[in-house]
C-alpha positions as CSV (number, residue, x, y, z in Angstrom):
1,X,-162.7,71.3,-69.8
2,X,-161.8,74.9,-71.3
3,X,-158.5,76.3,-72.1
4,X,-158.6,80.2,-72.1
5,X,-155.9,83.3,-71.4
6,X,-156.0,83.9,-67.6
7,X,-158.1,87.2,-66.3
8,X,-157.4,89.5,-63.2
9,X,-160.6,87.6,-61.7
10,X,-158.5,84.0,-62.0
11,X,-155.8,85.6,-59.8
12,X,-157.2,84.0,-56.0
13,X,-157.6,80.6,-58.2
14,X,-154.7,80.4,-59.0
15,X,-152.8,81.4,-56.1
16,X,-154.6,78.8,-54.0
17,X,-153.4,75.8,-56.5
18,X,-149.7,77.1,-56.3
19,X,-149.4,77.6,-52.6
20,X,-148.7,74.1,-51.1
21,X,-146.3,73.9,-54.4
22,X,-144.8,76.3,-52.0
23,X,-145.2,75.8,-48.2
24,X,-145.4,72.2,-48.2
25,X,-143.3,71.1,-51.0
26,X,-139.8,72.0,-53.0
27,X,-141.2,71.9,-56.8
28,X,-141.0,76.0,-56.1
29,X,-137.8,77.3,-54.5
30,X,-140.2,80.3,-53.3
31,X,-140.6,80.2,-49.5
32,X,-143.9,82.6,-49.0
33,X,-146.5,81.5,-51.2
34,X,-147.9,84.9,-53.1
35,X,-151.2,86.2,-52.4
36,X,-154.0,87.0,-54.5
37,X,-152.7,90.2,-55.2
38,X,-149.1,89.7,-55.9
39,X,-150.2,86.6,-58.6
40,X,-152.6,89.2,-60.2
41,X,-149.7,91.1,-60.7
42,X,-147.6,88.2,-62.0
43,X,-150.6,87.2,-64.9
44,X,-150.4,90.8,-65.8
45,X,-146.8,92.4,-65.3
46,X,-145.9,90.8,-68.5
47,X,-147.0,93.6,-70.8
48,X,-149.1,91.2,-72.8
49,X,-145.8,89.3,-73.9
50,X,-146.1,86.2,-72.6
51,X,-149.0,83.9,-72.1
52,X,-150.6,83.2,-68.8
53,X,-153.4,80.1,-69.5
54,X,-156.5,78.3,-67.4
55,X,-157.5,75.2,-67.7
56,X,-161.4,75.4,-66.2
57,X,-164.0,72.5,-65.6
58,X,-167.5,73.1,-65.0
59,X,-169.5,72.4,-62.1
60,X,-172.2,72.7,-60.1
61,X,-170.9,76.2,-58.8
62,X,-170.0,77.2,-62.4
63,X,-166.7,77.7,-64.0
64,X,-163.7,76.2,-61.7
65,X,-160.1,76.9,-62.6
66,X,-158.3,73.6,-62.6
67,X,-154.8,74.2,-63.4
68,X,-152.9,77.0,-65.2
69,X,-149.5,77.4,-66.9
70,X,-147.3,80.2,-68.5
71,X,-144.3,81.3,-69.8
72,X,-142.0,83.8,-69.1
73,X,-138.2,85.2,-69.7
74,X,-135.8,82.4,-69.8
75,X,-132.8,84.7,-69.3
76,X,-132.1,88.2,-69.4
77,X,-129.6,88.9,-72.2
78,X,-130.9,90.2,-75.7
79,X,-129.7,86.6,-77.7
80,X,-132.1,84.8,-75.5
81,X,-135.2,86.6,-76.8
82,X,-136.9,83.6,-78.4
83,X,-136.3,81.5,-75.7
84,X,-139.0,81.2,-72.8
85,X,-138.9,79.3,-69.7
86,X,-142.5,77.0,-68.9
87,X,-144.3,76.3,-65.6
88,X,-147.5,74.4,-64.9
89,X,-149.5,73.9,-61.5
90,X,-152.6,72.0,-61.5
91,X,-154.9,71.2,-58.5
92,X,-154.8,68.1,-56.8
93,X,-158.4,67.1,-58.4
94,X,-157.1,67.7,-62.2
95,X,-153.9,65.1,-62.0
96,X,-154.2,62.4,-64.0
97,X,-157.1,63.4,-65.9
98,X,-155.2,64.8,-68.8
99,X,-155.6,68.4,-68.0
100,X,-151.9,69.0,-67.7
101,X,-151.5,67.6,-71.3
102,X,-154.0,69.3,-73.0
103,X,-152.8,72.7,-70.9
104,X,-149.5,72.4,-71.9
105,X,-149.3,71.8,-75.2
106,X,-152.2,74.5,-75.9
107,X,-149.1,76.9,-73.9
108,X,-146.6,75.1,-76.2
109,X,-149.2,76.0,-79.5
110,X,-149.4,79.6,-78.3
111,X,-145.6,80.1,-78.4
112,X,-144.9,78.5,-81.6
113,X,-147.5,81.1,-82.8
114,X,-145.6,83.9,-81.1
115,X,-142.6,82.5,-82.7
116,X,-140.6,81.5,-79.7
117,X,-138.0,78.8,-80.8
118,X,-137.2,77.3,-78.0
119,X,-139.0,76.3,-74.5
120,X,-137.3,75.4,-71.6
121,X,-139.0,73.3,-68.5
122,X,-137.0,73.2,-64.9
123,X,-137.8,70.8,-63.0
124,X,-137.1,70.3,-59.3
125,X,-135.7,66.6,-59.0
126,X,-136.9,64.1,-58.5
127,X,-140.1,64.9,-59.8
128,X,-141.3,62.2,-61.7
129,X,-144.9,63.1,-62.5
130,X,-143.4,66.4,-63.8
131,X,-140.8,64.8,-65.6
132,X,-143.8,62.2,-67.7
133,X,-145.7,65.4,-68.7
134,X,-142.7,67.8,-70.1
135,X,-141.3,64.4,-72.0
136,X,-145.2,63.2,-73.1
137,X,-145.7,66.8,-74.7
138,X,-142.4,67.2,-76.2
139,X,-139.6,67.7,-74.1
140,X,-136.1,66.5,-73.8
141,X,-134.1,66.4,-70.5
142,X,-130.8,68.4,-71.1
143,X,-128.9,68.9,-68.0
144,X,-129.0,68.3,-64.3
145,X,-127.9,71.2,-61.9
146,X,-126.8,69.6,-59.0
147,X,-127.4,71.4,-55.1
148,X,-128.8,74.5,-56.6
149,X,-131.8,75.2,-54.2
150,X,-131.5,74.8,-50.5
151,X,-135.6,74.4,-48.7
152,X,-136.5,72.4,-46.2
153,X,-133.0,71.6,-44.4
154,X,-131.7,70.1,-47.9
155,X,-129.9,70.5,-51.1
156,X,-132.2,69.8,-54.1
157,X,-131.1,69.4,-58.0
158,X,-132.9,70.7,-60.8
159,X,-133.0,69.1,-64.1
160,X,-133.2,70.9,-67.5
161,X,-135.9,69.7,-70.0
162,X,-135.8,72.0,-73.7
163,X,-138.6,71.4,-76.2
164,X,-137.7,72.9,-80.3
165,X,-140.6,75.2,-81.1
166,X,-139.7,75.4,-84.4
167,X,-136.9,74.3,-87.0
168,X,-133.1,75.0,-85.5
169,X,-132.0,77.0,-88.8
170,X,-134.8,78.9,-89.4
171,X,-134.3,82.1,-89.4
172,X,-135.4,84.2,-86.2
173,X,-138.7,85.8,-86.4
174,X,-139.9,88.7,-84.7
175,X,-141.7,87.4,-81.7
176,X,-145.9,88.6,-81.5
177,X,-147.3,89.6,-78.0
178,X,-149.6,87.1,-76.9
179,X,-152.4,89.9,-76.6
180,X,-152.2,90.0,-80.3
181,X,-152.1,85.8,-80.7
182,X,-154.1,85.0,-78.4
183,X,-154.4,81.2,-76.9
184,X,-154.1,78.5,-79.3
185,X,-154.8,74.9,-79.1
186,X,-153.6,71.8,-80.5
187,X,-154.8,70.6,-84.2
188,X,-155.1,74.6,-85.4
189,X,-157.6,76.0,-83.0
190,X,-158.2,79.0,-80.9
């Protein structure tokens, strides 16, 4: 298994492990599952901000992208600048195999180097293989909204989860585009 920044070319990939996350499921409150073209636009509309990562496996047919995760905006106003908001998706065939962990907290590495301070996971509830990766990489849950999203003929909470990137009183860095970072893993590498 590889962890590397997402390409253009990862775009179909990725939009095939995120659509039944969408049309047969309520982890995404999204009701059309994006195309290939509207996810290419996704990895790359971020200016080179925020990071956009594959987890690949090799196989007969070559390089196969397993799972992917990124971060994005948490909220719009200026204060929350060094706060992002976390997602992960991984194909059926990379659960349970430790992709998601080693995924996640090379996205969780990355930020720190961006100097994000804070990273916030929402998670659609109940959602409990979600819930054992955000807390087994570092999470905390921190709130429950309650009836927020409405899919499938239902009413559906979310629960918070925040992970400290860094020390609460240090003081606020500026934050580095991930195009000049780049994807860091675990233990110091990249």
């Amino acid at each position: 298994m590889a962890i590397r920044a997402a390409r253009p070319g990862d775009a179909a990939a990725v939009a095939a492990i995120y659509a039944p996350f969408v049309t047969s499921d309520v982890v995404s409150f999204e009701t059309e599952a994006p195309d290939e073209a509207q996810m290419a636009l996704r990895m790359t509309g971020t200016d080179g901000l925020y990071p956009w990562l594959v987890a690949t496996v090799a196989g007969p047919a070559g390089e196969t992208v397993a799972g992917y995760a990124y971060a994005g905006r948490f909220r719009e106003r200026a204060a929350y600048r060094h706060v992002v908001e976390t997602s992960i998706y991984l194909s059926p065939e990379a659960r349970g195999r430790g992709i998601g962990r080693r995924l996640y907290q090379a996205l969780l590495e990355t930020l720190r180097a961006q100097h994000f301070t804070q990273a916030m996971g929402v998670i659609t509830l109940p959602n409990e293989r979600s819930v054992r990766l955000h807390e087994a990489v570092g999470f905390r849950p921190v709130g429950v909204l309650e009836a927020v999203g409405h899919k499938y003929g239902r009413w559906i909470d979310v629960g918070l989860w925040q992970c400290a990137l860094g020390e609460r009183d240090a003081p606020a860095a500026d934050i580095l585009p991930f195009t000049e970072v780049g994807v860091r893993l675990p233990g110091g590498g990249n």
